[in-house]
C-alpha positions, -999 to 999 in steps of 0.1 A, spaced: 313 -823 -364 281 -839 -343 270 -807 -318 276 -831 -290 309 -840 -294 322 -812 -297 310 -800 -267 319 -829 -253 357 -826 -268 358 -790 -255 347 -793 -223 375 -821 -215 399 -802 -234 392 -768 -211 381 -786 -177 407 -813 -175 440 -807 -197 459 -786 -182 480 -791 -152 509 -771 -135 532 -754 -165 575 -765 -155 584 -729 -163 562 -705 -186 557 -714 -222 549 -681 -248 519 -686 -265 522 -685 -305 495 -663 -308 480 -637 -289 440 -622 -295 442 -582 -284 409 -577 -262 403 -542 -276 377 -516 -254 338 -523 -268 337 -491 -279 363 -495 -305 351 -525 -319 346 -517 -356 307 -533 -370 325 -566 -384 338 -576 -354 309 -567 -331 294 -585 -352 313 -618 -350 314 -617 -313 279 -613 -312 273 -645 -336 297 -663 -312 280 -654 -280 245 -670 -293 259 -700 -306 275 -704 -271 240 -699 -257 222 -720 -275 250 -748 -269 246 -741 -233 280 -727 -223 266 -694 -208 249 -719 -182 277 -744 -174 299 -716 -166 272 -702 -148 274 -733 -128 315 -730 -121 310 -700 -109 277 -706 -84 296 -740 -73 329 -723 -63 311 -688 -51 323 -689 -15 356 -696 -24 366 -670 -50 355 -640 -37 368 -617 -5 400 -633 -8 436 -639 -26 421 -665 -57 394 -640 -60 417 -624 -93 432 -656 -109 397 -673 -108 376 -648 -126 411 -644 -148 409 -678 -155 370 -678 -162 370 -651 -186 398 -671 -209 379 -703 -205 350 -684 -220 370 -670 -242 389 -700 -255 353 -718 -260 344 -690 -280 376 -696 -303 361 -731 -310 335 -719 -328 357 -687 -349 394 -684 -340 393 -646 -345 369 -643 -311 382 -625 -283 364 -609 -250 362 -571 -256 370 -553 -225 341 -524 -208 362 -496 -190 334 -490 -172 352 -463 -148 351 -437 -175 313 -437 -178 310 -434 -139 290 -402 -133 261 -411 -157 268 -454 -164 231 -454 -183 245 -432 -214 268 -447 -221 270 -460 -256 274 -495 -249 241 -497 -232 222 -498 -259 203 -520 -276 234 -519 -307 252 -535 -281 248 -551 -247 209 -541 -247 196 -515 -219 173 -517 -187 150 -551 -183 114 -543 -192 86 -563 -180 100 -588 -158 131 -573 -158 137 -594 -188 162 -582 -206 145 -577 -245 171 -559 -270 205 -558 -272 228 -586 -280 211 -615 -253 176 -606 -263 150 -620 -249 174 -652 -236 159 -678 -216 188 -688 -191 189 -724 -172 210 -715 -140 197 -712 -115 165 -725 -130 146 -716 -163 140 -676 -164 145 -648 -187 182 -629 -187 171 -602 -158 183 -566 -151 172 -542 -130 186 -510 -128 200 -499 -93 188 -463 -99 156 -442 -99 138 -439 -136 162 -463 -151 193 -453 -142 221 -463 -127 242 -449 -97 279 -435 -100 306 -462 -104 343 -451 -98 363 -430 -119 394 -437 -137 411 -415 -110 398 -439 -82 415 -469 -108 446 -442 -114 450 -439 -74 441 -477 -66 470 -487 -90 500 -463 -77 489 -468 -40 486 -508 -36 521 -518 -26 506 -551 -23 487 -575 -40 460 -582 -12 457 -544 -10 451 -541 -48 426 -566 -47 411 -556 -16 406 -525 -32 399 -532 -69 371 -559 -56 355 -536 -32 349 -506 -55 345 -510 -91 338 -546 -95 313 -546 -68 294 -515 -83 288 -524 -118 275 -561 -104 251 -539 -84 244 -515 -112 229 -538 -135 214 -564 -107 193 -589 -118 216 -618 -126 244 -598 -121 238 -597 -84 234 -639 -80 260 -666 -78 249 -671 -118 262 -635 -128 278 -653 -158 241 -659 -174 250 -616 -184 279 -613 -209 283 -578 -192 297 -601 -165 325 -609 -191 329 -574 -202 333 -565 -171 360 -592 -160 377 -587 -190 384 -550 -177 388 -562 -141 418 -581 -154 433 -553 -177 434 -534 -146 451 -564 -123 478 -570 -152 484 -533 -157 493 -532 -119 516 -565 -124 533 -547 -148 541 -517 -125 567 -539 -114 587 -569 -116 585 -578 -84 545 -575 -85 543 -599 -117 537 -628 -90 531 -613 -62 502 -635 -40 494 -626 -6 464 -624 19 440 -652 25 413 -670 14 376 -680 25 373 -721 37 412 -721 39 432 -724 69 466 -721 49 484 -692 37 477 -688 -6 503 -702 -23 515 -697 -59 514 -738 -61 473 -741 -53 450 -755 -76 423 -733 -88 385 -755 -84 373 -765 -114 402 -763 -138 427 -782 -129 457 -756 -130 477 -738 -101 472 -697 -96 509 -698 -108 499 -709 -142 479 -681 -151 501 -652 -136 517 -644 -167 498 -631 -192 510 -638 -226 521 -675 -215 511 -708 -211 474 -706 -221 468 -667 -213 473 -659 -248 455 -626 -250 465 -589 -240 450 -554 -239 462 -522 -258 466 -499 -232 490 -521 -210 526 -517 -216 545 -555 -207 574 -552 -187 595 -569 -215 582 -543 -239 595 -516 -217 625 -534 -208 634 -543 -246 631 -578 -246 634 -593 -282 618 -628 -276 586 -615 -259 554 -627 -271 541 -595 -270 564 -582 -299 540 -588 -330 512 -569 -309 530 -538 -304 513 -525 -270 537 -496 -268 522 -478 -302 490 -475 -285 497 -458 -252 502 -419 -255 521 -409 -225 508 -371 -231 474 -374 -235 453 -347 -220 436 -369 -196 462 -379 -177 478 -346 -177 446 -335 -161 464 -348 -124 493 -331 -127 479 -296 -123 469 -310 -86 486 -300 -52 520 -316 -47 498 -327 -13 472 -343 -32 496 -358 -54 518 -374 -31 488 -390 -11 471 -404 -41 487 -402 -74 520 -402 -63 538 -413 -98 525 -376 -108 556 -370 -88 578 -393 -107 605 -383 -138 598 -406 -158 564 -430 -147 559 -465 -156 530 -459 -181 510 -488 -163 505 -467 -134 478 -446 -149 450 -454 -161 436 -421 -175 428 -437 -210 411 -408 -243 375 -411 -233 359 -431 -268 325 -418 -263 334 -381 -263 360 -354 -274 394 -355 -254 397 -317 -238 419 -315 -211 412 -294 -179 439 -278 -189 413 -255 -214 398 -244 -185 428 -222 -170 430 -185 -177 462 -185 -194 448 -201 -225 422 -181 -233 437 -148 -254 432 -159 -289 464 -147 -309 460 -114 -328 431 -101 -305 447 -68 -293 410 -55 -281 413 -51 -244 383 -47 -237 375 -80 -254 402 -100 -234 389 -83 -202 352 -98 -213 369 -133 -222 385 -131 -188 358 -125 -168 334 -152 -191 358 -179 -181 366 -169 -150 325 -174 -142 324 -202 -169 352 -223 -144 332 -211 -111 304 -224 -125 317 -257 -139 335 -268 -108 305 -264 -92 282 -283 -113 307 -312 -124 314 -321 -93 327 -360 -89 297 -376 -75 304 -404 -46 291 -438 -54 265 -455 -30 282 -478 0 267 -518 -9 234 -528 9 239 -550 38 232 -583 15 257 -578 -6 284 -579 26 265 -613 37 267 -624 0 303 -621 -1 310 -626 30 326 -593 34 340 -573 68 321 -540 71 355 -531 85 376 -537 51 348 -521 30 345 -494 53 386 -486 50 384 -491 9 355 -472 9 364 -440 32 395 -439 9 379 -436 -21 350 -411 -9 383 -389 8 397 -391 -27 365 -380 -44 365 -351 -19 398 -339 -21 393 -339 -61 365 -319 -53 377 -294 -27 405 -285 -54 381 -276 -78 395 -305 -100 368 -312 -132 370 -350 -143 381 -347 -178 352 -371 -182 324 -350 -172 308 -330 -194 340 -327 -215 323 -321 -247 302 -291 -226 332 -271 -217 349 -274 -249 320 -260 -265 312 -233 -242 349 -225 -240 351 -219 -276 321 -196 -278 339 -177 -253 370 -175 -274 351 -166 -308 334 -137 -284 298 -152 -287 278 -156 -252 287 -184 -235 257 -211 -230 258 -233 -197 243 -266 -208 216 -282 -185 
């Protein structure tokens, strides 16, 4: 088919056919937007192949252009999580066009939140790293792109930390605690908006801190995982599957389930569900509520959510050796018989080796058959300075508060960020004040220095 017609043909069939759905319709199929990092080589590289043929037909710039035109309205407010919802499986539908098998990989970015930089996916195997001279971005997947929006320029990134790095984002405990607290749907995207998503925009910078963020695929990536979160949380509930409160910006009236969303044509009802009507894509770490509840007809059947979540992984278990006090303010499922598996999001770290802190406690460390007490006393008083020492240095770090221009770019009350923000640093506090060690920080460090304890070999405090 002639480039231009199908371009043509797609942007009419994405931008203009869809109006207000009578009742929800199941989609036939369903893509599974799997975590980057478990993305085997094939199908790395088949999105990768997709993502430059939508570049060089120009559909990282057009949607560029939704998003700059509609800026003021879909952030700091209700629409702010249907819009980008919507965005992300417009871009992800276009991408279908040209190989059905494409599908927008998800970044939990939370678990690499003490040290972003190393993580895996920022490399130039996958999204590419810092920009260079510039701050054009040359390896990695959009190397060396020349964008259009919002003129011609190179794909920019700039770091937000010293020598390259950048700053702390929030930790899957902040997610964990963000999900069980917000009763409400304002209140979870009050506080998803102000924490995470806002720091990994200002991470990266560059684009990703302009109206044309979509120029960055990260900004996908990143969506993609904003939105596993928000459906994970509609699925703590059915009551919260359509909940809509708050406001929005440049609207007098209350949001309603019935208003169109700018640009495409379809009402923040229509794209509640996921699973339905044209949402036809789900993640593997989020349990549906009529998978849980047994219901034969879902659309979720043939992608078996349930088999991936394990309910007794050592990460999440990691909470539950915290105060009753600190569970009941902030993780307060931790408290439940039997939790909605939604409610945490505590996922096996894929860059490093799952140890629980749970290795860190004294009760474990006797190796069976060792009747030497001398040699218990010594393993005893190893880990006893190993866990003094660890809790000290793996502290959770606190994430910087946004720069003044990034509350006038959005528009943003000091006053709510302050409240989201206080919260979360309290949280990271309390965390710390118990001596709790993020099962991902430095995991890999204290499993090994635990088991050169155990095998009776000096222990070695990495730097």
């Amino acid at each position: 088919m002639n480039s231009l017609i199908h371009l043509v043909l797609v942007y009419l069939h994405l931008f203009t056919a869809f109006g207000a759905f009578n009742k929800p319709v199941p989609c036939k199929s369903i893509v599974v937007r799997k975590e980057i990092k478990t993305l085997s080589e094939s199908e790395w590289a088949m999105i990768k192949d997709v993502i430059k043929k939508m570049h060089v037909d120009g559909w990282f710039n057009k949607l560029a252009k939704v998003h700059n035109d509609v800026y003021n309205y879909v952030h700091n407010g209700s629409i702010f999580l249907p819009f980008h919802r919507l965005l992300t499986r417009r871009f992800e539908e276009i991408g279908q066009t040209y190989n059905p098998r494409f599908f927008v990989p998800y970044w939990d970015a939370a678990v690499d939140f003490k040290d972003p930089v190393k993580s895996s996916i920022i490399s130039s195997k996958y999204i590419g790293t810092n920009g260079a001279a510039g701050n054009c971005v040359v390896d990695g997947a959009q190397a060396n792109w020349i964008m259009s929006q919002p003129n011609k320029h190179c794909l920019r990134r700039k770091f937000n930390g010293e020598n390259g790095k950048i700053k702390p984002f929030y930790s899957p405990e902040q997610m964990t605690s963000i999900i069980q607290k917000s009763k409400t749907y304002d209140k979870f995207r009050r506080n998803l908006e102000l924490s995470l998503h806002g720091a990994v925009h200002m991470g990266f910078s560059g684009d990703m801190t302009t109206n044309y963020s979509p120029n960055d695929f990260v900004f996908f990536l990143h969506h993609s995982n904003m939105d596993r979160l928000y459906w994970k949380w509609q699925n703590t509930d059915p009551s919260l599957t359509y909940a809509y409160d708050g406001k929005n910006p440049n609207r007098s009236a209350a949001p309603k389930l019935s208003d169109k969303i700018d640009y495409f044509n379809v009402t923040v009802e229509s794209s509640m569900h996921v699973g339905y009507n044209n949402m036809c894509f789900t993640y593997p770490d989020v349990v549906p509520l009529e998978i849980l509840n047994k219901k034969k007809d879902s659309p979720f059947a043939k992608t078996n959510p349930a088999a991936s979540i394990n309910k007794n992984n050592n990460f999440t278990k990691a909470l539950y050796d915290l105060s009753d006090a600190t569970k009941s303010k902030y993780f307060p499922s931790t408290l439940e018989k039997n939790p909605n598996p939604n409610k945490f999001d505590m996922p096996v770290a894929f860059d490093t080796k799952s140890v629980s802190t749970k290795n860190l406690s004294l009760s474990d460390i006797t190796e069976s058959g060792n009747s030497a007490s001398n040699k218990t006393m010594y393993h005893k008083r190893a880990v006893k300075r190993i866990v003094y020492v660890l809790k000290k240095k793996y502290r959770m770090p606190r994430p910087p508060r946004p720069p003044k221009h990034w509350y006038v770019m959005h528009k943003y009350s000091e006053k709510n960020v302050k409240k989201v923000l206080d919260r979360a640093e309290q949280l990271i506090d309390t965390l710390n004040s118990e001596g709790y060690i993020s099962p991902y920080i430095n995991e890999l460090q204290s499993y090994y220095v635990l088991r050169r304890v155990r095998a009776g070999r000096k222990p070695v405090i990495f730097t």
